[in-house]
C-alpha positions as CSV (number, residue, x, y, z in Angstrom):
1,X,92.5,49.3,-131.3
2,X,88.8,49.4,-130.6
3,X,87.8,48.8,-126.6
4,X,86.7,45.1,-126.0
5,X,83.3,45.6,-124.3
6,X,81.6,42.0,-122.2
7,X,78.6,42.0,-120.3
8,X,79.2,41.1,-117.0
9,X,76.5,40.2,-115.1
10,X,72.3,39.7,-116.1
11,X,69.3,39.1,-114.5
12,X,65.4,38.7,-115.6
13,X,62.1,38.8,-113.2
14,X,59.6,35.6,-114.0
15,X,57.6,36.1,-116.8
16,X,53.4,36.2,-116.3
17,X,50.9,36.9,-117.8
18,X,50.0,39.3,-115.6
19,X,51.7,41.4,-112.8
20,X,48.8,43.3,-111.0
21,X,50.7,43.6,-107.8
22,X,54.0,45.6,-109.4
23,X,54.0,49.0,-111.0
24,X,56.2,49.3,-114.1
25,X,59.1,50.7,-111.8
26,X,58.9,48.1,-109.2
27,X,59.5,45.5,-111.6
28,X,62.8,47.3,-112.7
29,X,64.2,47.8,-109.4
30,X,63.6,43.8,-109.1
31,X,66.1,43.1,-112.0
32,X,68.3,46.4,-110.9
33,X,68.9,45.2,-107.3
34,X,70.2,41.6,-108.6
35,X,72.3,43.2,-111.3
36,X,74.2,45.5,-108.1
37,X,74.5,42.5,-105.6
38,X,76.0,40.1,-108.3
39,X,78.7,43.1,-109.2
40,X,79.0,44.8,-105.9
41,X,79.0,48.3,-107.9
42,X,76.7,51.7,-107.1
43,X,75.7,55.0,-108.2
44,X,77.8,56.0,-105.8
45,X,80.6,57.0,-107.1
46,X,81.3,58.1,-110.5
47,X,84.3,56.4,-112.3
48,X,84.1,53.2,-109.6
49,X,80.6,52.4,-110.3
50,X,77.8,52.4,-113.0
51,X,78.6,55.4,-114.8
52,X,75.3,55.8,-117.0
53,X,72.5,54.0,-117.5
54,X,69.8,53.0,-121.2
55,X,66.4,52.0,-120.2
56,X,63.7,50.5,-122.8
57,X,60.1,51.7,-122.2
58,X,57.7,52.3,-124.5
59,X,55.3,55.7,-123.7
60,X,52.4,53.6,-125.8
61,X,52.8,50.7,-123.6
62,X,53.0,52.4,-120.0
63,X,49.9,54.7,-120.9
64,X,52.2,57.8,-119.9
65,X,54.5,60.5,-121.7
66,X,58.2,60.1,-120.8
67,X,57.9,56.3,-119.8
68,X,61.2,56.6,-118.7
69,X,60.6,58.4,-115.7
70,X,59.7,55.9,-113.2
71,X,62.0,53.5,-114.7
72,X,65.1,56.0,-113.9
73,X,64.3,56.5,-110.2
74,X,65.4,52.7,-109.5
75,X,67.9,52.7,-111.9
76,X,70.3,55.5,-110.5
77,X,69.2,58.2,-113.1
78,X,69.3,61.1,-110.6
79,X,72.9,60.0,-110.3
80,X,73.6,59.4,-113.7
81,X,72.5,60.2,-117.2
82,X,70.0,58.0,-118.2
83,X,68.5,57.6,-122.1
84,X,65.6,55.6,-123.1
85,X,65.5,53.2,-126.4
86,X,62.0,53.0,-127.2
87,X,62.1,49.8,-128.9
88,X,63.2,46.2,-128.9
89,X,65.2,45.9,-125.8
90,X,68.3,44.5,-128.0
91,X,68.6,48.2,-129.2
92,X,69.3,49.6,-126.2
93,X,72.1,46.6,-125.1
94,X,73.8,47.7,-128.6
95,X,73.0,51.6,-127.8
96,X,75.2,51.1,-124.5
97,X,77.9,49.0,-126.2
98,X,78.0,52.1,-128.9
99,X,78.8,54.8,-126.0
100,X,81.3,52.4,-124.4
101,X,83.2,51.7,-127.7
102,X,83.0,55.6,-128.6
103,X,85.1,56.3,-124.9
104,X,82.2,57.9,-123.2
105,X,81.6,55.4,-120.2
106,X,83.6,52.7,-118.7
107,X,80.4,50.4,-116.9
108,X,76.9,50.5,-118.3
109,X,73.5,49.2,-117.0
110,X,70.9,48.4,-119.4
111,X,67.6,47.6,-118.6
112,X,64.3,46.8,-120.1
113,X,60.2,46.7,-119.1
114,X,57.0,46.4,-120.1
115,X,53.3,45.2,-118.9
116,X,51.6,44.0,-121.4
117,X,48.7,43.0,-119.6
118,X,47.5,46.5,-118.8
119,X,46.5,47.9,-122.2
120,X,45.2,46.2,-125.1
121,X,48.4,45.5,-127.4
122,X,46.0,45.6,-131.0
123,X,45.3,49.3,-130.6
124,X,49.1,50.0,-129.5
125,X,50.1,48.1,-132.5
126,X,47.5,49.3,-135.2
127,X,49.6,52.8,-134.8
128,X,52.6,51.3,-135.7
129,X,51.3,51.7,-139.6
130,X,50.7,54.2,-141.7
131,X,47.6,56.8,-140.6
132,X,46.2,57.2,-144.1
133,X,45.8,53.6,-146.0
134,X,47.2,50.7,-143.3
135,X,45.6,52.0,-140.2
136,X,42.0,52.3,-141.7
137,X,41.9,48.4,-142.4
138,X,43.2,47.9,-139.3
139,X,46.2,45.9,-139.4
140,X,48.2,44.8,-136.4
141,X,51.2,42.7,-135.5
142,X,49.0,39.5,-135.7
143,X,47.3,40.0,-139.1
144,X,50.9,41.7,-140.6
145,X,51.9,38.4,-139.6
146,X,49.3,36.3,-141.0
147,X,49.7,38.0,-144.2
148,X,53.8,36.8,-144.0
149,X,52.9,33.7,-143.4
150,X,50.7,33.3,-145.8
151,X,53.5,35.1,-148.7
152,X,56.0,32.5,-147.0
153,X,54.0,28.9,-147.6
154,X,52.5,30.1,-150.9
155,X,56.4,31.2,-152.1
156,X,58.0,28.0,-150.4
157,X,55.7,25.2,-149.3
158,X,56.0,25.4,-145.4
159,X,54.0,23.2,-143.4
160,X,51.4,23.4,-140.7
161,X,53.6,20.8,-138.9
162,X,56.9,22.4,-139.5
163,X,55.5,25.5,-138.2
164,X,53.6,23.6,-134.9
165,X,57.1,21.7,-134.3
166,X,58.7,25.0,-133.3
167,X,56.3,25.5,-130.8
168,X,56.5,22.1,-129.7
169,X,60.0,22.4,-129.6
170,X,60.4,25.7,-127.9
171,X,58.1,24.8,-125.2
172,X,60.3,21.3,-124.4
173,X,62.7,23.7,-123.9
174,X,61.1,26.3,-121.5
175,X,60.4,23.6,-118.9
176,X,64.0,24.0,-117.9
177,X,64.3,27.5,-118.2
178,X,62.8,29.0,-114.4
179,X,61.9,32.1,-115.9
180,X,59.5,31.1,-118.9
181,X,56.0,32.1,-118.9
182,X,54.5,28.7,-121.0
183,X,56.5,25.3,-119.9
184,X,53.8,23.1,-120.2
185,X,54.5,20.9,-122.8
186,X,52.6,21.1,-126.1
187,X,51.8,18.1,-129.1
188,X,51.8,18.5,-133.2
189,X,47.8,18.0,-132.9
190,X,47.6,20.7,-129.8
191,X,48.9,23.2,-132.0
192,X,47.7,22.5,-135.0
193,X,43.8,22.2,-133.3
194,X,44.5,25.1,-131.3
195,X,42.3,28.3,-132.0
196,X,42.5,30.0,-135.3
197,X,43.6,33.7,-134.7
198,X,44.1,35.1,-138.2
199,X,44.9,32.8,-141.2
200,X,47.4,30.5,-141.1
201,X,48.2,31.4,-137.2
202,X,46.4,29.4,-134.4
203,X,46.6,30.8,-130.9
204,X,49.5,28.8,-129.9
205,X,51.6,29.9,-132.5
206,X,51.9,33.3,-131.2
207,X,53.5,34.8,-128.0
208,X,51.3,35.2,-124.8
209,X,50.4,38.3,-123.4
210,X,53.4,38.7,-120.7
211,X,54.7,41.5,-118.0
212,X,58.9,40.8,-116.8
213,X,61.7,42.5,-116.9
214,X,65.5,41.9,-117.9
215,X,69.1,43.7,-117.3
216,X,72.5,43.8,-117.9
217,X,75.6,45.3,-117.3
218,X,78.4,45.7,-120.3
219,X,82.1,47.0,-119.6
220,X,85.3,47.6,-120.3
221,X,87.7,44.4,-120.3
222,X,89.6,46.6,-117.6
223,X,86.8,46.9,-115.8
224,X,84.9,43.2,-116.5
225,X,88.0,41.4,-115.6
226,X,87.7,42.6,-112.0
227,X,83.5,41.5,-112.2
228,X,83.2,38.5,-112.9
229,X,85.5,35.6,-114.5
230,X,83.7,34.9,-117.3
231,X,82.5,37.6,-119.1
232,X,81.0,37.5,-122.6
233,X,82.3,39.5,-125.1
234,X,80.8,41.4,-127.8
235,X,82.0,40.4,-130.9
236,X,79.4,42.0,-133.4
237,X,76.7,43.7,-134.4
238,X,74.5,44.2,-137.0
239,X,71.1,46.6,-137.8
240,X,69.1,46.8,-140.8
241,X,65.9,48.2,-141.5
242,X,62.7,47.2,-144.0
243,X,60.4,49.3,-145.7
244,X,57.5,50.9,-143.8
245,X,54.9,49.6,-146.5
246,X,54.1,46.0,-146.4
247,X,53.5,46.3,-149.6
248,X,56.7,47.6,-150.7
249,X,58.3,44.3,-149.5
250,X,58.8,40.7,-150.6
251,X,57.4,39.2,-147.2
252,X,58.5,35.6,-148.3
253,X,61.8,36.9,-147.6
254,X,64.0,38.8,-144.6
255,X,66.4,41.0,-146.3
256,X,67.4,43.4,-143.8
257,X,67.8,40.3,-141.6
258,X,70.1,38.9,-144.0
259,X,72.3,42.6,-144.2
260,X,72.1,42.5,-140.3
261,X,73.7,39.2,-139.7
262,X,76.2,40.0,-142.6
263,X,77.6,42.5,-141.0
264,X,77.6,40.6,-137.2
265,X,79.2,38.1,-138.9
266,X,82.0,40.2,-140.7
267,X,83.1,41.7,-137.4
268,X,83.0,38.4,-135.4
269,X,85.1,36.4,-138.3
270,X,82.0,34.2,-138.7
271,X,82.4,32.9,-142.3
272,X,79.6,29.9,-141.6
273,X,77.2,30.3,-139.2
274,X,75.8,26.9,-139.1
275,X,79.7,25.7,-138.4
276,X,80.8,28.7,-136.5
277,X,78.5,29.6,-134.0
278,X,77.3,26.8,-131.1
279,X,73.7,28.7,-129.5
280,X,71.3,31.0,-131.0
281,X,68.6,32.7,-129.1
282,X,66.1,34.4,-131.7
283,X,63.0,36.3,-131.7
284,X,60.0,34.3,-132.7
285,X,57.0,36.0,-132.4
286,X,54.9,33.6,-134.1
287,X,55.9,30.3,-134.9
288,X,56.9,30.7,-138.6
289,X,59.0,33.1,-138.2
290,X,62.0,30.9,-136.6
291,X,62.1,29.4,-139.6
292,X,62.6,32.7,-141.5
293,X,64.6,33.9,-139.3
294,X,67.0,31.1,-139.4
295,X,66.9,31.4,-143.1
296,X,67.5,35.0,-142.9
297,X,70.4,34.2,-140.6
298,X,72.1,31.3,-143.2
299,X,71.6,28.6,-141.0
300,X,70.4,27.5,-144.9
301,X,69.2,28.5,-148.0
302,X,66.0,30.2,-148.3
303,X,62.9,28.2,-148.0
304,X,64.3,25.5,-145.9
305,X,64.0,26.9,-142.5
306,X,61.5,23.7,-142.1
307,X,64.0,21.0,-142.8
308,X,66.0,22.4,-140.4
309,X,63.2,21.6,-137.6
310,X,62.7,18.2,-139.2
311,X,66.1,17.2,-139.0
312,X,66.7,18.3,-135.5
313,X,69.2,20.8,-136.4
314,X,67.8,23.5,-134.1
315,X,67.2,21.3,-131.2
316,X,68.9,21.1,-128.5
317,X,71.1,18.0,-129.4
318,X,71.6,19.4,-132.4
319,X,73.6,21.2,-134.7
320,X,72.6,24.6,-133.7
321,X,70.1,24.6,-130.4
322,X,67.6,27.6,-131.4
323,X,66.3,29.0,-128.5
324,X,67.1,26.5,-125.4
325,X,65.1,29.2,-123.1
326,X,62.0,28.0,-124.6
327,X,61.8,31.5,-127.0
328,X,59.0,34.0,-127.3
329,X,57.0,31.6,-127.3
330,X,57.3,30.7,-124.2
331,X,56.5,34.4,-123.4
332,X,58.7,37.5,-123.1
333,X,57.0,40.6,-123.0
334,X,57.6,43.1,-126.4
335,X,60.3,45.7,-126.0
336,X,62.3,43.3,-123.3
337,X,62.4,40.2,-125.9
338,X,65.4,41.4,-127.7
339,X,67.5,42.0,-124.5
340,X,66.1,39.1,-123.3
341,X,67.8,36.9,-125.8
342,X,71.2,38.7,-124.8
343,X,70.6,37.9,-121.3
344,X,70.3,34.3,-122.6
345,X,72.7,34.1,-124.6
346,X,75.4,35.6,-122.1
347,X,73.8,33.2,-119.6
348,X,75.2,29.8,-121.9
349,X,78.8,31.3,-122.4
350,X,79.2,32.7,-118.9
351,X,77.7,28.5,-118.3
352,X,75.2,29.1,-116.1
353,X,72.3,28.4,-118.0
354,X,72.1,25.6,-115.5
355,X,69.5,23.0,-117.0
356,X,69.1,24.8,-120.2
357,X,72.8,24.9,-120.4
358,X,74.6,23.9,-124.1
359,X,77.7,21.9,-123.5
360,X,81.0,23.9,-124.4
361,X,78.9,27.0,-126.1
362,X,81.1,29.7,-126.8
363,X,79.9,31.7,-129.9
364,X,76.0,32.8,-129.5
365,X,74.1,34.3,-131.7
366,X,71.4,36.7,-130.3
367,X,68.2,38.3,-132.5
368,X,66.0,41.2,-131.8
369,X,63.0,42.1,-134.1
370,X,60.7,45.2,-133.8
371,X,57.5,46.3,-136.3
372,X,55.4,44.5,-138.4
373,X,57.0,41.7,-140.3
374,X,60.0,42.1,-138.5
375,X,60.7,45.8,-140.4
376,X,63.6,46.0,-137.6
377,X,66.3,43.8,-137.6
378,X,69.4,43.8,-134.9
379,X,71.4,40.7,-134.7
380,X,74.6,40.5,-131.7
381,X,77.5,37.8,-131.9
382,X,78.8,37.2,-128.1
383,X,81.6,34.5,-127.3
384,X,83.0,33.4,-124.0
């Protein structure tokens, strides 16, 4: 019978814009040393402690070969063997639940990091494309996503509005999560007046510039029954992959999303995700995408990822509360977005989401996205 695996304890710094002050280690060590006190365990001791350890750093976005260096001084590497995911943080959360499943460690710590705010993200992100045709016209994350956007309204008929009521929504939401980055409130005509960035995407329907970290342990259910009472348990996973070429892809659509959550789904028993599953933290980097996502996800059938927001289906008195933390939006940095959902998820079934707490949530969903377009899908299924 496969090991049950539950993360046991999390913990997040506070979100800026900018973190002048703290070197890329430093930050880790803040989200490391909460992670030890909450658990009581140490390097110390192999077997009893924290027997390995998955960082997520990105060599592009610390400026330095082997990102991973400073990161695994704080986070027992000299003790223990330490990997690096150099990707969205959710990758390396499933990476560690892989090498528990497969018998190799018992207790895990997973962390993730990144400054955003000390390099300039449209050159790191123009190399994410191809050298020869997509990195001449110099395309980035932004105007990828403008050109999805665009495919997405022209194919179904999405609003301005829908799109500015995520925002609206997510940021209602953020003012009662301590960690967010953006919790001032924002209107329909804020957004929608806001400043245009690349067609159809104003600057307020796109994720700030943001520096934070986030962690978390996983473990056995031997060993998470003696950490903490109320574990949440992995229940699923699912990864999927789009082509490279934007132009090789319907961008109206998510279909490696779709494959993803199929196969979280399948191993959680999740036969209707709109029915079955009570919070779902996902990664929104611009404001239309929640709606894709969601379709992506079958919350509903293609194209009506807006009605969903109209109806008050995703907020948080209703059916399915999308991102209660107040979302990317709100400002997570890229590479610790995807973990950062886990953390939040884990944080409503363990119930101490506090103010942003669902009532009786026990089945979350949690979404991690990485490339242009969302090329890289991971989707997770915890419940309590």
């Amino acid at each position: 019978m496969p090991r049950k695996v539950g993360v046991v304890a999390v913990a997040q710094t506070k979100y800026e814009a900018a973190k002048p002050a703290w070197r890329e280690a430093e930050i880790t060590y803040q989200v490391v040393e909460r992670l030890l006190q909450e658990t009581g365990l140490t390097f110390a001791e192999y077997g009893t402690g924290i027997d390995a350890t998955v960082t997520c750093s990105s060599d592009h976005w610390d400026g330095r070969t082997l990102s991973d260096i400073p990161h695994g001084e704080v986070a027992g590497a000299h003790l223990r063997a330490e990997e690096k995911v150099s990707s969205d943080g959710i990758n390396a959360v499933i990476y560690a639940y892989l090498q528990i499943l497969s018998g190799h460690y018992d207790t895990m710590l997973v962390v993730a990091t990144c400054k955003e705010s000390q390099t300039v993200g449209h050159i790191i992100e123009n190399l994410a494309f191809d050298p020869a045709f997509q990195q001449q016209i110099d395309l980035d994350f932004l105007s990828a996503a403008a050109l999805q956007a665009n495919s997405y309204i022209h194919k179904y008929g999405i609003t301005p509005e829908q799109r500015a009521q995520v925002v609206v929504k997510n940021r209602k939401n953020a003012k009662d999560n301590p960690f967010a980055q953006l919790t001032t409130p924002v209107t329909t005509e804020q957004v929608l007046n806001s400043e245009m960035l690349a067609y159809p995407l104003r600057s307020l329907e796109t994720k700030p510039v943001s520096d934070g970290a986030c962690g978390l342990i996983l473990a056995t259910e031997e060993k998470a029954r003696k950490l903490t009472r109320t574990p949440a348990w992995i229940a699923g996973i699912g990864q999927c992959y789009e082509s490279h070429y934007l132009g090789d892809r319907d961008l109206a659509t998510c279909e490696a999303l779709t494959l993803a959550a199929k196969n979280a789904y399948r191993q959680a028993g999740i036969t209707d995700p709109l029915k079955h599953i009570d919070i779902a933290e996902i990664s929104e980097y611009f404001s239309y995408q929640e709606l894709l996502w969601t379709e992506g996800m079958g919350f509903c059938d293609k194209g009506q990822g807006g009605k969903l927001v109209d109806k008050g289906i995703t907020g948080m008195g209703g059916k399915i509360p999308v991102n209660p933390s107040g979302g990317i939006l709100s400002g997570n940095p890229t590479l610790v977005a995807g973990m950062a959902r886990v953390v939040e998820v884990a944080l409503q079934l363990m119930g101490n989401a506090v103010a942003r707490q669902i009532p009786r949530a026990k089945t979350g969903l949690a979404h991690g996205t990485y490339g242009p377009c969302g090329q890289h899908q991971a989707v997770l299924i915890l419940k309590s």
